[in-house]
N, C-alpha and C positions, 0 to 999 in steps of 0.2 A: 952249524951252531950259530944263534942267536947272540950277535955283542955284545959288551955289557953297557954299552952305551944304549942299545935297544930298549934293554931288560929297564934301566933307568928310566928312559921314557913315558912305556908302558906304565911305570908308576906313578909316575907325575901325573899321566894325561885321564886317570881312573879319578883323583880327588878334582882336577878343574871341570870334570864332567860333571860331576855332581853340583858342583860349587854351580854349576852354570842352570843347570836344571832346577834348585832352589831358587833360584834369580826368576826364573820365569814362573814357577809356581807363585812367586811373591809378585809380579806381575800383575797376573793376569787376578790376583785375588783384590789387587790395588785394583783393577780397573770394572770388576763385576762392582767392587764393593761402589766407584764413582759412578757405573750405568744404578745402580740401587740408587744411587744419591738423586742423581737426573731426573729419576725415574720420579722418584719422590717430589722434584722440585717441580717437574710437569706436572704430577697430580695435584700439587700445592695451588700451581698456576690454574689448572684445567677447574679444580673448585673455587679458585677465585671468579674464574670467568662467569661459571654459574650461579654463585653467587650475586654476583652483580647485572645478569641476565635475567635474575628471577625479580631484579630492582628495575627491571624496564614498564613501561607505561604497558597497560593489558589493552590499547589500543596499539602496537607494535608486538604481536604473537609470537611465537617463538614458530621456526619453519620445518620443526622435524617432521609432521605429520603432512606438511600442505602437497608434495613433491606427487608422493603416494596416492591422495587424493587427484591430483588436478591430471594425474597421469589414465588411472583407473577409470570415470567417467568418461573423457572424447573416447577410449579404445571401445568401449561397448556400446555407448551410441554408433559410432563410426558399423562397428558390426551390423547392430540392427539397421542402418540406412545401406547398407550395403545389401543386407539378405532383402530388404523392400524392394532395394533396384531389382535384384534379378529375380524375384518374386512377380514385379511388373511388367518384366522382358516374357516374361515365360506366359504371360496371360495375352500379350499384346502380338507377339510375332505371328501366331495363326491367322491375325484380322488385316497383317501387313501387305502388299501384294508388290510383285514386279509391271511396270505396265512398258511393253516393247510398240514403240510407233514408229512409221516410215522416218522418223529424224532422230530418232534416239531410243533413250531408257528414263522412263521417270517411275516414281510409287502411286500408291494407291492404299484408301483402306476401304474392308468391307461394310458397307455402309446397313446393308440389313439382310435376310434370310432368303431374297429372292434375287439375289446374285448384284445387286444396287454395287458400286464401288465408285467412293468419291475420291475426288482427285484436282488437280489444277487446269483450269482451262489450257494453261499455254506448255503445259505436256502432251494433252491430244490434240494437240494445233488444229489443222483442218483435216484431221482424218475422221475415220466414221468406224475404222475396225482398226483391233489392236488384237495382241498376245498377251493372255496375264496368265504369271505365274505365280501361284498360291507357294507361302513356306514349305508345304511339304513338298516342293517340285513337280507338282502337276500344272499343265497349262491348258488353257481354254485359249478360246475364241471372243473377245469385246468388243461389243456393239457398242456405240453414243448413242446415249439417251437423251441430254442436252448439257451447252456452255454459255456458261455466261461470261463472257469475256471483262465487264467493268469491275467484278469483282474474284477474277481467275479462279472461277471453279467451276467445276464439269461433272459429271455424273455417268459410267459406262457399266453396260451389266453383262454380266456372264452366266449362263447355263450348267448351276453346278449343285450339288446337294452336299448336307454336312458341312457348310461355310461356317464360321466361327466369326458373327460382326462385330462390332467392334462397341466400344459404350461410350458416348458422347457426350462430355459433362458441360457444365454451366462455368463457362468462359468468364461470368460477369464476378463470379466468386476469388479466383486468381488473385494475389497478391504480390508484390513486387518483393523479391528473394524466393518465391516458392521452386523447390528444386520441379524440375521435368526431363524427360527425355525425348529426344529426336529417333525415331524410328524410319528405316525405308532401306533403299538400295543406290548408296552414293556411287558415283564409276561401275555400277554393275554390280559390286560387292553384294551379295544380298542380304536381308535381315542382317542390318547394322544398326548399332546404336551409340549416340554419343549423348554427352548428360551436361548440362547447365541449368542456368536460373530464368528466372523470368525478368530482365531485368526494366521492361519498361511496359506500361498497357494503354491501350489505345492509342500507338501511331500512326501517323496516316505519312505514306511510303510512295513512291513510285517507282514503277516498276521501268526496265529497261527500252518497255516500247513507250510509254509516256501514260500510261494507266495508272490510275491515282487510287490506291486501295485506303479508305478512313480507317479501319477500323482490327491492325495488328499488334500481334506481341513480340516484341524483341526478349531476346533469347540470347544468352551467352553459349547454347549447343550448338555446336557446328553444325551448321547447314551446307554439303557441296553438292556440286552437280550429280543429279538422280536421286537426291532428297527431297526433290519438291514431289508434289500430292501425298508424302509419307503423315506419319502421326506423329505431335507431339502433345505427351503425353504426362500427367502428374502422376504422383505416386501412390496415389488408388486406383490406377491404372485407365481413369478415363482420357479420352482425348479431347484435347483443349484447345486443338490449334492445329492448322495444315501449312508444314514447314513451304515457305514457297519461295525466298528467296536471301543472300545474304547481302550484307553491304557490302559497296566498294570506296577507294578510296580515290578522290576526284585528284588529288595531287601527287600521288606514286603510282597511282594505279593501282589493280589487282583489288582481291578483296580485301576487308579489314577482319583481320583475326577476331573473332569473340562476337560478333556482332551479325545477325540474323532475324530474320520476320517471318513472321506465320500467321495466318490467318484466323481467325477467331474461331474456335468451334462453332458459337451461338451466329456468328455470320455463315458459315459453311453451312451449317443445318437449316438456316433463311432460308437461300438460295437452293441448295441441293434437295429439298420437301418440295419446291415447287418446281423445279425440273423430272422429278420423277411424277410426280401427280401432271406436270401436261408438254414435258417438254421445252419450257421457255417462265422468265421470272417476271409473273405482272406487279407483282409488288416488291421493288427491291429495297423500299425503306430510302430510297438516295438520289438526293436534288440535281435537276435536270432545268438546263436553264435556254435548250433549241438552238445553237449555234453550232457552226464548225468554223474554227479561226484557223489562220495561219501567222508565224512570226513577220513583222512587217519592221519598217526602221523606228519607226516611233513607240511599236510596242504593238500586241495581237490584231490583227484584225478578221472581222468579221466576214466571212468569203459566202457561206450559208445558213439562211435561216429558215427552220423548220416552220412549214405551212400552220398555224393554228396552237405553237405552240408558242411556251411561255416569252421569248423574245418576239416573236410576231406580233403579239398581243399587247406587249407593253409600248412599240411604236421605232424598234431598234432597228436600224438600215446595213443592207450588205456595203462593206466599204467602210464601214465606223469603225474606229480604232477603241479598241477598251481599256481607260486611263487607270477607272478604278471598279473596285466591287464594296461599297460602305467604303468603309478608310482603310482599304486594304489596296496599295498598290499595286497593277498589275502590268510589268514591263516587258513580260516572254508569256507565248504560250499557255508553258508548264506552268506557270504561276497563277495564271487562270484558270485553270482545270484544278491545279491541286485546292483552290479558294472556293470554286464550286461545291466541290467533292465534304468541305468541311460545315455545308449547310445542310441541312432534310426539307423535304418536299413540303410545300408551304410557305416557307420560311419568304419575307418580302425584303428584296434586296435596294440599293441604289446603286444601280451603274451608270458610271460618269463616261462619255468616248467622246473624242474629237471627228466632227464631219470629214468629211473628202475636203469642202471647202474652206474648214481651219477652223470654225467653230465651235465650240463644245457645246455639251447640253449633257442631264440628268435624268435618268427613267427608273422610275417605279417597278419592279420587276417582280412577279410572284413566281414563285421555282413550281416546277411542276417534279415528276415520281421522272426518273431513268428509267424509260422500257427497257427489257428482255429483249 
């Protein structure tokens, strides 16, 4: 049996439950009715803000729509340059070749329908037969057709049918930002491609052996080793330029990220027209001035001068040191060659040299054409 002290209890604890349960109905009805109130005062706030938003100058727009916009445009651009790149991979990789020599791996492209495939001179060094390997993994047997060594391109042909050559545009058009791509076989990788800009046109470069090329594109595409003789190519798919070498950097060393040269199509097409028509380049378009110097302490000197040519003629002696070219100082070698390389055949120079016996003197100098 239940005490009466329980039974007590029980009845008291029935009215404070209640009583406690109204407390929170009256609560929670206090606190909807202050979220209403809130509610109200932000929308009070929320229209005054627009209110006074709609008072702003209609040179300061309102930013609801711009977000949508500025987002919506770069993604479908971005699409269609994307579908163009690989639109230009898929037209270009057929024309792209592997070329295997006794020193290495460099590329090549098909240069026309009768197995032609141009390339960089200093990939087919001094060999005369090569292995190329077309995209689809077949390989031939390349013969050299001819190199031209001052402006590193080469010409080698293969015995093949069904070749896919390649479409050579006009270099002279390129404008600085135009997107391109690097095509060839870097480390062996084959059909690789990597994409940048055009970032500069008409540099004139030298190359590792001391070869003064006038007339290339720098290129923010990675160029690495076994890119050189490949295509670099815009986005109508013609080729523009024969990746041939990247920078390095005189102070750390190694190469410099982003920074690479190629060759000009409309140069490449020069020299590679009159390689295949006779084997060697009578007209290279690039001033030749008959000398062979060497570094000396005062600055190049003159060790050989060509019989009949343009320094013989103007009255220049082996043993002269070359001070200047015009008002262009020339204190190494390479700075004489690279100052040559920036005149064309004809062009009349002044070179200033110091005798053997310490004298100077001035000569009148007509540039004669750089044989083949």
């Amino acid at each position: 049996m239940k005490s009466d002290t329980q039974r007590f209890g029980r009845r008291i604890a029935a009215p404070i439950a209640s009583l406690i349960f109204v407390a929170m109905l009256v609560a929670a009805c206090g606190s909807a009715a202050a979220t209403q109130s809130t509610n109200t005062t932000t929308a009070a706030l929320a229209t005054s803000a627009i209110d006074k938003a709609a008072n702003v100058p209609i040179v300061l727009p309102a930013a609801t729509s711009a977000p949508v916009t500025s987002l919506a445009a770069p993604a479908g651009a971005a699409l269609s340059l994307q579908d163009q790149m690989v639109a230009v991979i898929k037209q270009v990789t057929p024309s792209v070749v592997e070329i295997q020599t006794s020193s290495g791996l460099g590329s090549g492209i098909i240069y026309d329908a009768n197995g032609d495939i141009v390339t960089n001179a200093h990939v087919v060094g001094t060999d005369t037969r090569f292995s190329v390997t077309l995209s689809n993994g077949k390989t031939y047997t390349g013969t050299l057709v001819g190199s031209y060594k001052p402006d590193d391109i080469a010409v080698i042909r293969i015995s093949a049918t069904g070749l896919t050559p390649a479409t050579f545009g006009d270099s002279s058009q390129l404008a600085v930002g135009d997107f391109v791509l690097a095509m060839g076989n870097p480390l062996g990788l084959q059909s690789s491609v990597t994409e940048g800009i055009v970032s500069a046109l008409g540099r004139q470069v030298t190359e590792p052996s001391g070869n003064a090329l006038p007339d290339t594109i720098q290129t923010s595409a990675a160029i690495n080793p076994g890119n050189s003789g490949g295509a670099l190519v815009d986005l109508s798919g013609q080729v523009v330029g024969i990746p041939t070498l990247e920078a390095t950097d005189p102070q750390v060393g190694g190469s410099a990220a982003g920074i690479g040269f190629a060759i000009s199509s409309n140069r490449a097409k020069l020299i590679a027209d009159q390689l295949i028509a006779g084997g060697k380049v009578t007209s290279s378009g690039r001033a030749y001035i008959g000398i062979q110097i060497s570094d000396g302490t005062t600055g190049p000197v003159i060790t050989q001068i060509t019989a009949g040519g343009p320094a013989a003629k103007s009255g220049l002696q082996v043993g002269d040191v070359v001070l200047s070219i015009d008002s262009t100082l020339t204190p190494d070698a390479q700075t004489l060659v690279d100052t040559i390389a920036s005149y064309k055949p004809g062009d009349v120079v002044q070179v200033k040299v110091q005798h053997q016996g310490g004298s100077t003197a001035t000569y009148s100098v007509t540039l004669g054409q750089l044989p083949g």
